[in-house]
MIDRENSE-776272 format. One record per residue: residue number from 0; x, y, z of N, C-alpha, C in turn; residue in one letter. Coordinates in steps of 0.001 Angstrom, whole numbers, padded with zeros to 6 digits. Atoms other than C-alpha are relative to their C-alpha. Layout:
BEGIN
[NUM,[X,Y,Z],[X,Y,Z],[X,Y,Z],a] ...
This chain:
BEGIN
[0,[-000173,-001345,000550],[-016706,-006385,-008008],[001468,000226,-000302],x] [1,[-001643,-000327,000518],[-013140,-005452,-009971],[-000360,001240,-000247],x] [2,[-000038,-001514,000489],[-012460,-001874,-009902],[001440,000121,-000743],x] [3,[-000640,-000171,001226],[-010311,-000519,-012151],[001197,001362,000193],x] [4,[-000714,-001532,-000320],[-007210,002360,-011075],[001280,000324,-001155],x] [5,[-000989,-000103,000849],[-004973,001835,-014252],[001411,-000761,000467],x] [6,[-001324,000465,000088],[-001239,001045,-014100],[000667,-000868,-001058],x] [7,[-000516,000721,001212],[001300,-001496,-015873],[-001102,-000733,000127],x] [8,[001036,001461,000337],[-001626,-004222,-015797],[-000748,000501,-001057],x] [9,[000956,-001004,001369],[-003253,-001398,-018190],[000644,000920,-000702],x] [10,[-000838,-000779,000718],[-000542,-000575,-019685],[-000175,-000312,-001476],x] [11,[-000201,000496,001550],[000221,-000292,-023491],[001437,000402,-000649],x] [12,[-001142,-000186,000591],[003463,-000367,-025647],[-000007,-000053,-001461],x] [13,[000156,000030,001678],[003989,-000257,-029428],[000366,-001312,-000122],x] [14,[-000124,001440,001230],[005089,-003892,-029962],[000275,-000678,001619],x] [15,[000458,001376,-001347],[004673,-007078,-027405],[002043,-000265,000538],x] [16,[-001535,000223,-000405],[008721,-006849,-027469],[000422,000910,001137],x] [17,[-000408,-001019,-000843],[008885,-004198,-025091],[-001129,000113,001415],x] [18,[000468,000098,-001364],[008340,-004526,-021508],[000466,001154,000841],x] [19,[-000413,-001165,-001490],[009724,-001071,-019871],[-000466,001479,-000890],x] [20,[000494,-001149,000377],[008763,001455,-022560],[-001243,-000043,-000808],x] [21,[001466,000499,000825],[004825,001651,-022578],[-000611,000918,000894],x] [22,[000639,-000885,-000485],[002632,004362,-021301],[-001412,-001129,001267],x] [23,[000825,001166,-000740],[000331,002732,-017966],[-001198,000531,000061],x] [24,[001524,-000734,-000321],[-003227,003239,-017591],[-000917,000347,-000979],x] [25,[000344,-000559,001746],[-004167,002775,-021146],[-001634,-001022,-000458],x] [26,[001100,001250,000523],[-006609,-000568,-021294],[-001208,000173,001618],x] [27,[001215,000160,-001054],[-010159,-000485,-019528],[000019,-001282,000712],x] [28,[000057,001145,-000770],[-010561,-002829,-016601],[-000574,-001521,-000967],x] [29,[000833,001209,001111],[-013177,-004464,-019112],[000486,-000595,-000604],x] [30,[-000777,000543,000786],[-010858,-005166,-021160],[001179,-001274,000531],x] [31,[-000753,001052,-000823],[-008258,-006780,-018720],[-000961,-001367,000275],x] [32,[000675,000972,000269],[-010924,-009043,-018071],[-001010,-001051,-000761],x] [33,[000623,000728,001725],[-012300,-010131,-021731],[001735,-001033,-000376],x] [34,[-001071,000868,000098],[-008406,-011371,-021403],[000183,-001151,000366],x] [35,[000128,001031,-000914],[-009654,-013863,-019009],[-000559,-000930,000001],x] [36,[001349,001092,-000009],[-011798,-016392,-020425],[-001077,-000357,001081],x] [37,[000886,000613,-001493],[-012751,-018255,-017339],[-000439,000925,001480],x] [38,[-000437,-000383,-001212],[-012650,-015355,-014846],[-001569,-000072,000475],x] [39,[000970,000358,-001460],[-016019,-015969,-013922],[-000751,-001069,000651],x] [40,[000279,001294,-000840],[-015970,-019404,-013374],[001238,-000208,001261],x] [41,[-000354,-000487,-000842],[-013156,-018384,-011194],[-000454,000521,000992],x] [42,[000119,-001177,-000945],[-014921,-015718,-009268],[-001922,-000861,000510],x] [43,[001322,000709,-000762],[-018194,-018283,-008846],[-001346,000312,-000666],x] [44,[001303,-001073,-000149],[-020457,-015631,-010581],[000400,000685,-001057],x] [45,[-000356,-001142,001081],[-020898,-013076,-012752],[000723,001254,000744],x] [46,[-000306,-000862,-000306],[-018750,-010059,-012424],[000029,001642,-000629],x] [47,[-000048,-001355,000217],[-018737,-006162,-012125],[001136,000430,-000054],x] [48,[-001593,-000573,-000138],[-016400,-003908,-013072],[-000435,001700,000132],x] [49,[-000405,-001616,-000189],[-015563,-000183,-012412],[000693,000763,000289],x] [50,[-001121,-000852,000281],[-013271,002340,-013717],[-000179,001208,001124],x] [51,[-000083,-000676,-000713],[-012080,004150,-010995],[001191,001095,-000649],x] [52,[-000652,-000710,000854],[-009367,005809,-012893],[000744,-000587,-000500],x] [53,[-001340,000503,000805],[-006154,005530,-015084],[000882,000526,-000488],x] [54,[-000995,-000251,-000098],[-003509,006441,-013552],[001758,-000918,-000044],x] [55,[-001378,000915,-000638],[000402,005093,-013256],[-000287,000277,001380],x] [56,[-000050,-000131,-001781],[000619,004391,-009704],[000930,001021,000728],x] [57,[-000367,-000656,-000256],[003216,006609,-009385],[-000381,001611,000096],x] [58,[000494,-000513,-000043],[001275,008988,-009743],[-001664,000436,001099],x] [59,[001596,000263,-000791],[-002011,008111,-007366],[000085,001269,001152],x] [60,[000159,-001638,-000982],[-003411,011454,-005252],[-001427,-000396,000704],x] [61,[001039,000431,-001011],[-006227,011563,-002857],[-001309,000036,-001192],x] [62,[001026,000310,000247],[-008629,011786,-005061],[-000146,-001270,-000828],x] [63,[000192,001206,000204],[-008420,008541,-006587],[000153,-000665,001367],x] [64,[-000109,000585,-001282],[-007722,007426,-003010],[-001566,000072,000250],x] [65,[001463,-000681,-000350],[-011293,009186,-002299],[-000883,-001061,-000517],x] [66,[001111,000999,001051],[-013124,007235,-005083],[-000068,-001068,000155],x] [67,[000085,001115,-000365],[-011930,004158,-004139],[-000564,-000737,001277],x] [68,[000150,000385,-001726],[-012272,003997,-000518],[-001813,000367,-000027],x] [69,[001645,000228,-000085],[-016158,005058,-001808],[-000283,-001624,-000329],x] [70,[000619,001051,000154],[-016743,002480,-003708],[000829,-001446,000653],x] [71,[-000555,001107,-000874],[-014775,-000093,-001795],[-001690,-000029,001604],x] [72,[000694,-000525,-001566],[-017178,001317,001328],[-001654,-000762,-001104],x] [73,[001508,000337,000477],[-020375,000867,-001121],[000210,-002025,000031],x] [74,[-000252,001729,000238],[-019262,-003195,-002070],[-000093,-000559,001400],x] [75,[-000125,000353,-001288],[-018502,-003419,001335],[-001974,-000658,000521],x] [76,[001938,-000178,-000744],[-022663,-002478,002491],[-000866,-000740,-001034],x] [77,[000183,000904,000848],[-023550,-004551,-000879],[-000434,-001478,000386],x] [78,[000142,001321,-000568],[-025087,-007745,000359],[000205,-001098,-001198],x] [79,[-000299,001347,001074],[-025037,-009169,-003442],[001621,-000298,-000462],x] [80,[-001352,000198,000215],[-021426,-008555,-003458],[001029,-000945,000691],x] [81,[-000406,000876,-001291],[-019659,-011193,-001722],[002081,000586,000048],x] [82,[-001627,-000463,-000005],[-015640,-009493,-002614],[000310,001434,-000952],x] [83,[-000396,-000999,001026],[-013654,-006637,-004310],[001735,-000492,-000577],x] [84,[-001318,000408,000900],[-010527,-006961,-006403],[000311,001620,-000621],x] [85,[-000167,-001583,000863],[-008510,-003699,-007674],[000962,000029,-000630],x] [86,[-001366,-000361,000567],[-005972,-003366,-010174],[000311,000908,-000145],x] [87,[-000954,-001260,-000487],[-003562,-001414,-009304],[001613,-000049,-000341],x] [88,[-001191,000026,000268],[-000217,-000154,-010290],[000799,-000621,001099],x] [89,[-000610,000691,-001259],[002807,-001681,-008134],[000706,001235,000325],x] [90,[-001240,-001086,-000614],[004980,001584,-007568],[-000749,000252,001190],x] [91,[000343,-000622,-001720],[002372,002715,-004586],[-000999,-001227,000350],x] [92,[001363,000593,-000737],[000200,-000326,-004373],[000404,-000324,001341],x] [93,[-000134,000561,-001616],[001941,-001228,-000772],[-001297,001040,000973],x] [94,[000455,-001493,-001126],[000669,002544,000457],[-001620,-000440,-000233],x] [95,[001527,000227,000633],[-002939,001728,-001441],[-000236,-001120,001114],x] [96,[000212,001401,-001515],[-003213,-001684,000778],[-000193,000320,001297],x] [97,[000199,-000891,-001654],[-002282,000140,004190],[-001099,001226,-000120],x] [98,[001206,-000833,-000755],[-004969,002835,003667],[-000916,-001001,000160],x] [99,[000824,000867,-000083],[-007619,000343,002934],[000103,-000885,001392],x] [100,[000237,000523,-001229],[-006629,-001725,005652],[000345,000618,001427],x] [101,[-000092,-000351,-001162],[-006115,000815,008293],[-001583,000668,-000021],x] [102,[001495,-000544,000490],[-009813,002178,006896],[-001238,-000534,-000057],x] [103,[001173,000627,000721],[-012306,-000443,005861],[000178,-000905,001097],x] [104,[000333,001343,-000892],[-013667,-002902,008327],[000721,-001233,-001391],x] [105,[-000182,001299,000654],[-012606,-006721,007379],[-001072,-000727,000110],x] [106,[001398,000349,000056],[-016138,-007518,006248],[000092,-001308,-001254],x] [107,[-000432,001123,001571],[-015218,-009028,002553],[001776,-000185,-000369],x] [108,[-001105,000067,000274],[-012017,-009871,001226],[000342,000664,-000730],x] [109,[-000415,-001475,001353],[-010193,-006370,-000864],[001128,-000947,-000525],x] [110,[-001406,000867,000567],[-007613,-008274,-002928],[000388,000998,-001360],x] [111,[-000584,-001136,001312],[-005414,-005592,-004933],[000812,-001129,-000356],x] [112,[-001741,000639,001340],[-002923,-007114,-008170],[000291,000957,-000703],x] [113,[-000719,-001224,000996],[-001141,-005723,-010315],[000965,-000538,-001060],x] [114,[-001381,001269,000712],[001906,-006617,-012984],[000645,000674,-000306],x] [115,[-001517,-001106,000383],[005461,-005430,-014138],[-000155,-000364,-001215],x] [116,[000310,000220,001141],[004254,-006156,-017469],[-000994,000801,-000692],x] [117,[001114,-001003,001191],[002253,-004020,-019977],[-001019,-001037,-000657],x] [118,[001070,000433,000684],[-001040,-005388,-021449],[000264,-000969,-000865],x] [119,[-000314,000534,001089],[000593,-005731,-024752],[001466,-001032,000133],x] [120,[-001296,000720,000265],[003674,-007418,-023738],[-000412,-001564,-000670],x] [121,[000516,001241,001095],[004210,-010902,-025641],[-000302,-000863,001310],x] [122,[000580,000984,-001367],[004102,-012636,-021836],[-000376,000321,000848],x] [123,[000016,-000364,-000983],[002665,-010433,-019600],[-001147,-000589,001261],x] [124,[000269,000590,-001264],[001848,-011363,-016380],[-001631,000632,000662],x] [125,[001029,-000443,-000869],[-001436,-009271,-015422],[-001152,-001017,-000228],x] [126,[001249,000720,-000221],[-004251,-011549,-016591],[000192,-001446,000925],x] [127,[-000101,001238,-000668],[-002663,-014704,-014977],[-000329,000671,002054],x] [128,[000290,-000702,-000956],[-002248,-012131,-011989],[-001712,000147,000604],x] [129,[001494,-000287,-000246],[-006114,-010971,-012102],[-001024,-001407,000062],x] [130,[001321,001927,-000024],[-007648,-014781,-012537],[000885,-000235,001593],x] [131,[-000934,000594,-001356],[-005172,-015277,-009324],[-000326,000561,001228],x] [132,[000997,-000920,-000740],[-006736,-012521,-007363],[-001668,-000424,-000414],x] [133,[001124,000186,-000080],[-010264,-013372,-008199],[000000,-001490,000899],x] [134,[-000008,001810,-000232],[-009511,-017207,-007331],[-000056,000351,001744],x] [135,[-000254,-000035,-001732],[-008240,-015819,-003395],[-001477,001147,000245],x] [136,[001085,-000774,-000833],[-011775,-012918,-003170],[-001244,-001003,-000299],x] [137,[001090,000668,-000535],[-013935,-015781,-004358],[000084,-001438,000971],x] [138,[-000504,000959,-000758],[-012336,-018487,-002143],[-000829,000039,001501],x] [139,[000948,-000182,-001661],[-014274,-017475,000736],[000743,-000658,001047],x] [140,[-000367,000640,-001051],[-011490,-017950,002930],[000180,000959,001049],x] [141,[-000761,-001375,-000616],[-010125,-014277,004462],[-000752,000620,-000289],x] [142,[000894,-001130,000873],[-011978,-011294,004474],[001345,000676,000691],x] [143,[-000847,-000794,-000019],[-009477,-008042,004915],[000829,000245,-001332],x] [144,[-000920,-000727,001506],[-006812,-006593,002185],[000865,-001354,000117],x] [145,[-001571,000930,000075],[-004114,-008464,000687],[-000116,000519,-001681],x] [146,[-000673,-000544,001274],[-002191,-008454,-002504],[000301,-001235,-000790],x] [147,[-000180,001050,000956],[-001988,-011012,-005098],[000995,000009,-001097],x] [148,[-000839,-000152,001344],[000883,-011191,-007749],[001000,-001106,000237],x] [149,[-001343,001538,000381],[003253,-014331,-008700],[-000457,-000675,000560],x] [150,[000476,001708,-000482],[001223,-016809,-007519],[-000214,000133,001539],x] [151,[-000276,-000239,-001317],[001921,-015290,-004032],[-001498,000523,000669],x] [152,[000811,-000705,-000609],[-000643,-013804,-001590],[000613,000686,001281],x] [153,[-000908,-001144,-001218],[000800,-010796,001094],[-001223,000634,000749],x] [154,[000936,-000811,-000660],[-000970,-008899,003428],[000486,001241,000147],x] [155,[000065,-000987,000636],[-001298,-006049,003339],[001124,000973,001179],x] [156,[-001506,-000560,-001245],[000702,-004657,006531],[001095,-000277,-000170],x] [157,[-001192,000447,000424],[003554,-006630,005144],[000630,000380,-001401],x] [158,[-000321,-000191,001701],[003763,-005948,001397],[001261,000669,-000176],x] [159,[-000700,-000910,001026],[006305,-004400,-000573],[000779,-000326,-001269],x] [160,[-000507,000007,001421],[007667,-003636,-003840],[001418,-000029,000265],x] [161,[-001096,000123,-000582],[011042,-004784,-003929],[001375,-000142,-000847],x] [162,[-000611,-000231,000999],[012182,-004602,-007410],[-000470,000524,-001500],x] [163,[000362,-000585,000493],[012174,-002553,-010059],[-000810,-000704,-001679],x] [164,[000626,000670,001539],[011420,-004989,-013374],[-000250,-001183,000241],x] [165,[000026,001376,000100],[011533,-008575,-012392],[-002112,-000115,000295],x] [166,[001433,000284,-000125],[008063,-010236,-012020],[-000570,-000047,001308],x] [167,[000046,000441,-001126],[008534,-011472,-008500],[000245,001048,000671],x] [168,[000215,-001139,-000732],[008259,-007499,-007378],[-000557,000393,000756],x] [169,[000673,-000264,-000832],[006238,-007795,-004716],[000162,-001429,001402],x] [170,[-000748,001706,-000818],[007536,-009828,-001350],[-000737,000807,001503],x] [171,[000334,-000094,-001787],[006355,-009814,002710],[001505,-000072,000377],x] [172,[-001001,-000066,-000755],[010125,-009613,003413],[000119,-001176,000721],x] [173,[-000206,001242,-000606],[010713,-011554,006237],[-001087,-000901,000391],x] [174,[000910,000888,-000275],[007199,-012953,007292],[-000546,-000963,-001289],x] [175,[000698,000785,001311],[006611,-014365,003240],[-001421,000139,000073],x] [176,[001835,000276,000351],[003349,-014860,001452],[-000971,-000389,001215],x] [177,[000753,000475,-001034],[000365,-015653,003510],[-000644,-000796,-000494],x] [178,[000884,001511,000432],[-001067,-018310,000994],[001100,000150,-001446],x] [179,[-000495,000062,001462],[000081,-019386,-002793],[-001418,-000380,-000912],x] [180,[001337,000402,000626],[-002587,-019903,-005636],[001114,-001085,-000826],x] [181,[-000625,000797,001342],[-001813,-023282,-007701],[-000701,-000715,-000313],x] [182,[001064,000433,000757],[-003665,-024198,-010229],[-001936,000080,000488],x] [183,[001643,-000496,-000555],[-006731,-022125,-009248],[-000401,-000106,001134],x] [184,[000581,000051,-000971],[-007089,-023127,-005985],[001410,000777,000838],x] [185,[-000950,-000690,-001189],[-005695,-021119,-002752],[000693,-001002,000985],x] [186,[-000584,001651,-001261],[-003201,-023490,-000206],[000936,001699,000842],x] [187,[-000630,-000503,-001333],[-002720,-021156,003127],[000738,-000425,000604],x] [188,[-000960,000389,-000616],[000587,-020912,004502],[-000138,000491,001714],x] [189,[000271,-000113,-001450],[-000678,-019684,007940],[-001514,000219,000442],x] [190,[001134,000453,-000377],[-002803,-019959,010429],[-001270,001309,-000189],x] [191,[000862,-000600,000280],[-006401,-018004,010015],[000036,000948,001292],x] [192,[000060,-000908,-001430],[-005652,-015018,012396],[000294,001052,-000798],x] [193,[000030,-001229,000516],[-005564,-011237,011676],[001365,000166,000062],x] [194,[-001756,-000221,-000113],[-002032,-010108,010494],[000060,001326,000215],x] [195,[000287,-001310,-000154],[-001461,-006975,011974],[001933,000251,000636],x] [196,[-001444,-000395,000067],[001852,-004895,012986],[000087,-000382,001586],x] [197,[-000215,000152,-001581],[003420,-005481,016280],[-000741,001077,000859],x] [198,[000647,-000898,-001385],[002275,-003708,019700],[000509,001502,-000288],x] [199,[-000718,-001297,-000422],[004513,-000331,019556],[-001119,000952,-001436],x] [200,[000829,-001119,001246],[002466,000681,015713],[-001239,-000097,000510],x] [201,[001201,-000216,000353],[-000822,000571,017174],[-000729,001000,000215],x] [202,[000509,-001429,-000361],[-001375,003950,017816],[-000227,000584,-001306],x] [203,[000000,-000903,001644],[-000682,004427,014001],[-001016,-000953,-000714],x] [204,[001769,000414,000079],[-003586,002054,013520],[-001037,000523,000208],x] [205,[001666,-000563,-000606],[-006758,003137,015652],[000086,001142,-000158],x] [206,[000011,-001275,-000615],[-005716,006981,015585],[-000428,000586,-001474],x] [207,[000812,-000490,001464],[-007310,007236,011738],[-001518,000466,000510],x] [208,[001134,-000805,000336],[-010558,009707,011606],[-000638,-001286,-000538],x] [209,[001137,000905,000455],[-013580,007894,010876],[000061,000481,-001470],x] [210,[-000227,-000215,001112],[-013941,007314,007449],[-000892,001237,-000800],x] [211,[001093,-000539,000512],[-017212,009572,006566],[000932,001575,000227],x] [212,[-000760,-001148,-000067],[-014650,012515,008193],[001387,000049,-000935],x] [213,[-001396,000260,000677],[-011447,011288,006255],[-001019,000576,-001652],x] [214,[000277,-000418,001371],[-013594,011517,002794],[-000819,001663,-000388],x] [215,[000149,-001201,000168],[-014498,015049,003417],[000886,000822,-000254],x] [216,[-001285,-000071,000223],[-010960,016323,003492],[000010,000092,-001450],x] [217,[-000377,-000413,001664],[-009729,018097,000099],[001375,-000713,-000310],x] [218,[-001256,-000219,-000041],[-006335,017277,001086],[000347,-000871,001026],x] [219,[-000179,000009,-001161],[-004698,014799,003686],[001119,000961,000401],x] [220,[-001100,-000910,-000625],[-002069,016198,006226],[001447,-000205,-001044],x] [221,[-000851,000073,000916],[001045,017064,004141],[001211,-000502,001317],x] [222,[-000993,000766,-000721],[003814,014293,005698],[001350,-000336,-001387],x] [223,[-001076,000386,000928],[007423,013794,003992],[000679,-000945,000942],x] [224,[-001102,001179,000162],[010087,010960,004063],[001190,001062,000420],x] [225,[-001028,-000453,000514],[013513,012094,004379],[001385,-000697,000325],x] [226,[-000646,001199,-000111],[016486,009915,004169],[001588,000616,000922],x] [227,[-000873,000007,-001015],[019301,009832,007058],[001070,-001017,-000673],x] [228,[-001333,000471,000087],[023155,009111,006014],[001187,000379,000034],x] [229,[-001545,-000808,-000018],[026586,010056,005633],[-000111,000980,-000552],x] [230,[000120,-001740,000320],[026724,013858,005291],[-001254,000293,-000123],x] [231,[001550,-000816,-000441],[023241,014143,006217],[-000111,001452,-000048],x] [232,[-000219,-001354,-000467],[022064,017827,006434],[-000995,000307,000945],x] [233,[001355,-000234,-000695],[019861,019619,008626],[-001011,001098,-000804],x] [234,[000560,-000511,000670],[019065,022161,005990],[-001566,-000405,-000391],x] [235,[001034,000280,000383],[016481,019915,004611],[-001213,000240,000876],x] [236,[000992,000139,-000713],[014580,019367,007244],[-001154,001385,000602],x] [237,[000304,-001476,000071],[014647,023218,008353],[-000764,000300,-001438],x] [238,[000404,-000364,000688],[013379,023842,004717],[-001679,-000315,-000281],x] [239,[001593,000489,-000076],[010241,021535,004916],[-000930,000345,001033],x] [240,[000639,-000837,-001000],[009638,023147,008138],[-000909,001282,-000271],x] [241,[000209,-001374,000445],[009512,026289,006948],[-001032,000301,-000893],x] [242,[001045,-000065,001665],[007251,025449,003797],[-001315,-000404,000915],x] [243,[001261,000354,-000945],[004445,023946,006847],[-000139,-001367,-000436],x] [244,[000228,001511,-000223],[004667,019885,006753],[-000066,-000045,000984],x] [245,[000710,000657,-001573],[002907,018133,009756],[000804,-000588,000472],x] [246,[-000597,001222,-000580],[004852,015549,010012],[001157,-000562,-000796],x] [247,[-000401,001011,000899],[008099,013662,008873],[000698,-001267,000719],x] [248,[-001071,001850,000089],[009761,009881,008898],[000684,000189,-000680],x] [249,[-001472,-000280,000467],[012879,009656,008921],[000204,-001553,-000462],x] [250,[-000926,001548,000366],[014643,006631,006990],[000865,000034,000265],x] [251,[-001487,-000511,-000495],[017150,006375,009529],[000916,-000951,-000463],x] [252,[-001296,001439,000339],[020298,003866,009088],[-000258,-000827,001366],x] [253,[000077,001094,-000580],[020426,000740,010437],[-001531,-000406,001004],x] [254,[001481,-000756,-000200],[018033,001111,013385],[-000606,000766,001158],x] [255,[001041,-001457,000050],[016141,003827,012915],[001191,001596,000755],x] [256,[-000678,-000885,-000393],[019371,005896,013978],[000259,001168,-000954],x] [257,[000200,-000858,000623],[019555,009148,012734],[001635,000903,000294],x] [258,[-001319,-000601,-000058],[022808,011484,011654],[000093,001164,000902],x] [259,[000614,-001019,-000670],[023410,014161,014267],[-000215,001397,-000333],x] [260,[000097,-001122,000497],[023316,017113,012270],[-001529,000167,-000494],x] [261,[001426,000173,-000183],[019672,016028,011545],[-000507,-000258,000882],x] [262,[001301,000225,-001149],[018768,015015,014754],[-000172,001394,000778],x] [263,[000195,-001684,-000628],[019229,018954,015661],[-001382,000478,-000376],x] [264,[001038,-000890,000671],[017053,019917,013089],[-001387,-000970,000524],x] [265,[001390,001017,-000239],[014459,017137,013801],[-000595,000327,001194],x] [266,[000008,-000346,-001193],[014349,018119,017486],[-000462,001980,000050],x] [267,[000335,-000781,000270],[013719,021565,016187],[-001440,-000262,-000189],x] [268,[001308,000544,000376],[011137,020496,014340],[-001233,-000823,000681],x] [269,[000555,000693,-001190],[009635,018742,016983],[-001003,001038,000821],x] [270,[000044,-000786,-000521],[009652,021721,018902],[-001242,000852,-000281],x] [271,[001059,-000698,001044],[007474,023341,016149],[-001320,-000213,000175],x] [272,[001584,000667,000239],[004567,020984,016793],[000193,-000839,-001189],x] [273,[-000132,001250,001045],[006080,018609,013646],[-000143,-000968,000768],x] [274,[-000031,000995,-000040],[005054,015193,014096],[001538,-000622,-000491],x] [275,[-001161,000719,000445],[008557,012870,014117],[-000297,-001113,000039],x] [276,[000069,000985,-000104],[008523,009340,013462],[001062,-000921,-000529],x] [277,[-001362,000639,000839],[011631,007170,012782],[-000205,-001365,-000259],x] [278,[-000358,001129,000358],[012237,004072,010897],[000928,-000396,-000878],x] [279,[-000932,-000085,000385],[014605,002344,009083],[000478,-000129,-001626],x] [280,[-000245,000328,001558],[016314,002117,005183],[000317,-001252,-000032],x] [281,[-000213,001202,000519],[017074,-001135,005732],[-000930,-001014,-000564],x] [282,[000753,000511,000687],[015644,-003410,003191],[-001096,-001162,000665],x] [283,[000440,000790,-000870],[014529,-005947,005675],[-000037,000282,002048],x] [284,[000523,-000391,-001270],[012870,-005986,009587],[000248,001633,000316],x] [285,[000804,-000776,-001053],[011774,-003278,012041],[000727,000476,000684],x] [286,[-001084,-000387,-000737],[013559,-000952,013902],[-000484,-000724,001712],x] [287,[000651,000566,-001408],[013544,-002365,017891],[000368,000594,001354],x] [288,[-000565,-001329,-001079],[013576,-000221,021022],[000743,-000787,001158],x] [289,[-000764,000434,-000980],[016093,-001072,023762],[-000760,-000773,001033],x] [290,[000657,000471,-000868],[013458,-001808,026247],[000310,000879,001600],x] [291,[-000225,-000933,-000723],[015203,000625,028880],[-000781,001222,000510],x] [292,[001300,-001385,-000359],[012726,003259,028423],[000944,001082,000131],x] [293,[-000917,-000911,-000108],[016040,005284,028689],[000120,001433,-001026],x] [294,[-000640,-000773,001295],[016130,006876,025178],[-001435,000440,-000366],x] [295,[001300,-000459,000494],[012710,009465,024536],[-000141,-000205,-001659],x] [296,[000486,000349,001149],[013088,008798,020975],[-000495,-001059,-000590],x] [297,[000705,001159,000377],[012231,005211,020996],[-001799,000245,-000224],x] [298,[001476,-000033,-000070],[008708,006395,021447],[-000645,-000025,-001422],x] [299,[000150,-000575,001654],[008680,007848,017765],[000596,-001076,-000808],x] [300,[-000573,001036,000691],[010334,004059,016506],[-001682,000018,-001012],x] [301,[001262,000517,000909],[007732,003407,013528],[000442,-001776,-000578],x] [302,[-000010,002017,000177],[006888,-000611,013588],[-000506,000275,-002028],x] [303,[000347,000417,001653],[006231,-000316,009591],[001229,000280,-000454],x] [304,[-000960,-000374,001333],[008127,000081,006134],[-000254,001806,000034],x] [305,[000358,-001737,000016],[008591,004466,005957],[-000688,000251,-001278],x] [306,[001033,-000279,000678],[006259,004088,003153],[-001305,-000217,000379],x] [307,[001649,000323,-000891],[003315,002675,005062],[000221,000994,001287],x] [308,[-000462,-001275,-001968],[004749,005125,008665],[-000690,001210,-000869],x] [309,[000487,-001699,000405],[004046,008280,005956],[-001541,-000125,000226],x] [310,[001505,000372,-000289],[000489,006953,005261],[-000810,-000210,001819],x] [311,[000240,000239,-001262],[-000030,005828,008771],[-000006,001650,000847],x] [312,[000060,-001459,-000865],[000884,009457,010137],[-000603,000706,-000505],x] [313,[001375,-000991,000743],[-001186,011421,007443],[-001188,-000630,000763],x] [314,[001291,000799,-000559],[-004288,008997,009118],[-000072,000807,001295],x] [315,[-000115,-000547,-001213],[-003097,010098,012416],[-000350,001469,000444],x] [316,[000535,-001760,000094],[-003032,013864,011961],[-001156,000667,-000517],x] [317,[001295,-000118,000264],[-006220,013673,010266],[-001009,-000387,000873],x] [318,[000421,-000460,-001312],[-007397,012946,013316],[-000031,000729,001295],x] [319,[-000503,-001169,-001011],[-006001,015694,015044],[-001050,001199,000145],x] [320,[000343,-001460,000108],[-007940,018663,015792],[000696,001404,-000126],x] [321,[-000805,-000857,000554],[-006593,021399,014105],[-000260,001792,000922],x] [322,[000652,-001200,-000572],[-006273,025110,016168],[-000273,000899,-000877],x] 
């Protein structure tokens, strides 16, 4: 089953010369894959497709979140379905990956792609992408999420986008790929075990609402980002207070340290009943707690990227009972 959420892989531009100015979310899934000759001697089988929407990723809101996580849930209970595949923009596909895999049993293999290339470009990268992803959901090797683009395969707890145009925009940081595709076939770079976040995030794992309660929800919990540095303020934080956010992650410096004119306000905010959770801006690893047990804010260290910690704490508070 290939569902279909738009982005650059469905993008379009006025002439194959232009790779950055092209409206995304323009070509039907169907279409991406009439690009593909072989994709279903790739995929083993004949394949389905379905337009879930077509959006830029920068753009993605719960209700395409909603739609997907249905029909992901239906493929799932599907006995003739043996995988799913989703193209998806890259600006939020990391966040798209972490719901799915803090959400969906690891029954079949979800394999999102995507490309920094438009449809029409003269070399773009999404159909080699999408035959590359079908090759790892019919491989029957992994079931759970992961992410397919440059030949690479990521998981999905690890992912991220890591540059803004090149091709090779999507990296695991420091743990790397978890397989490579070459020449159609998959070659696993580790061993067959569940990749999951260290010990300290797993509270921001299991503490997601069952899913049948999550897709009732109009709205998840409203959680912000907000970035910690030189001349920090506390204004901000006071302001998002004030407006009623649940929860925020901080992108502190280095790690996960925060400026002190914000850690007033944060500690305010705290106070409030805001959810706090800190992690760090640095481009690479995890913030790491002393081990002392000395310092109450280690508790609030977030073991992810503060784009997967936001997601992760909206999950969380949606399991909160609300007074």
């Amino acid at each position: 089953m290939i569902l279909g959420t738009g982005g650059t892989i469905a993008g379009r531009a006025d002439s194959q010369s232009q790779a950055v100015g092209y409206k995304a979310g323009q070509i039907t899934v169907q279409s991406l894959l009439d690009a593909v000759p072989d994709l279903e001697q790739q995929a083993l089988g004949p394949v389905q497709t379905q337009q879930i929407a077509q959006v830029d990723s920068k753009d993605m809101d719960w209700s395409v979140w909603r739609a997907l996580l249905r029909a992901c849930t239906q493929a799932l209970e599907d006995a003739d379905k043996r995988a799913v595949v989703i193209t998806h923009g890259t600006d939020t596909l990391e966040e798209t990956a972490w719901l799915l895999h803090s959400l969906l049993p690891a029954a079949k293999p979800i394999v999102l792609t995507c490309a920094m290339r438009p449809a029409t470009a003269l070399l773009a990268d999404g159909p080699q992408n999408l035959r590359d992803a079908v090759t790892v959901a019919a491989s029957g090797g992994r079931s759970g999420v992961w992410v397919v683009a440059g030949g690479e395969v990521h998981a999905a707890a690890q992912v991220q986008k890591v540059h803004p145009y090149r091709l090779q925009a999507m990296r695991s940081m420091e743990g790397g790929p978890q397989a490579v595709v070459e020449e159609g076939r998959v070659r696993w770079l580790v061993p067959d075990a569940p990749v999951t976040p260290v010990a300290p995030v797993a509270r921001m794992v299991t503490s997601a609402p069952a899913l049948s309660d999550l897709l009732a929800l109009d709205e998840l919990p409203w959680v912000e980002v907000v970035f910690s540095g030189a001349l920090a303020r506390a204004c901000g934080v006071d302001a998002l207070v004030a407006a009623g956010v649940r929860g925020i992650v901080v992108a502190g410096t280095g790690n996960a340290t925060v400026h002190e004119s914000m850690e007033a306000a944060l500690l305010r905010a705290r106070d409030k009943g805001v959810w706090i959770w800190r992690g760090t801006r640095c481009a690479e690893g995890l913030p790491v707690a002393s081990g002392l047990g000395t310092d109450p804010a280690e508790a609030d260290l977030a073991q992810l990227p503060v784009a997967k910690a936001r997601i992760a704490m909206m999950l969380a508070l949606a399991a909160q009972p609300r007074d």
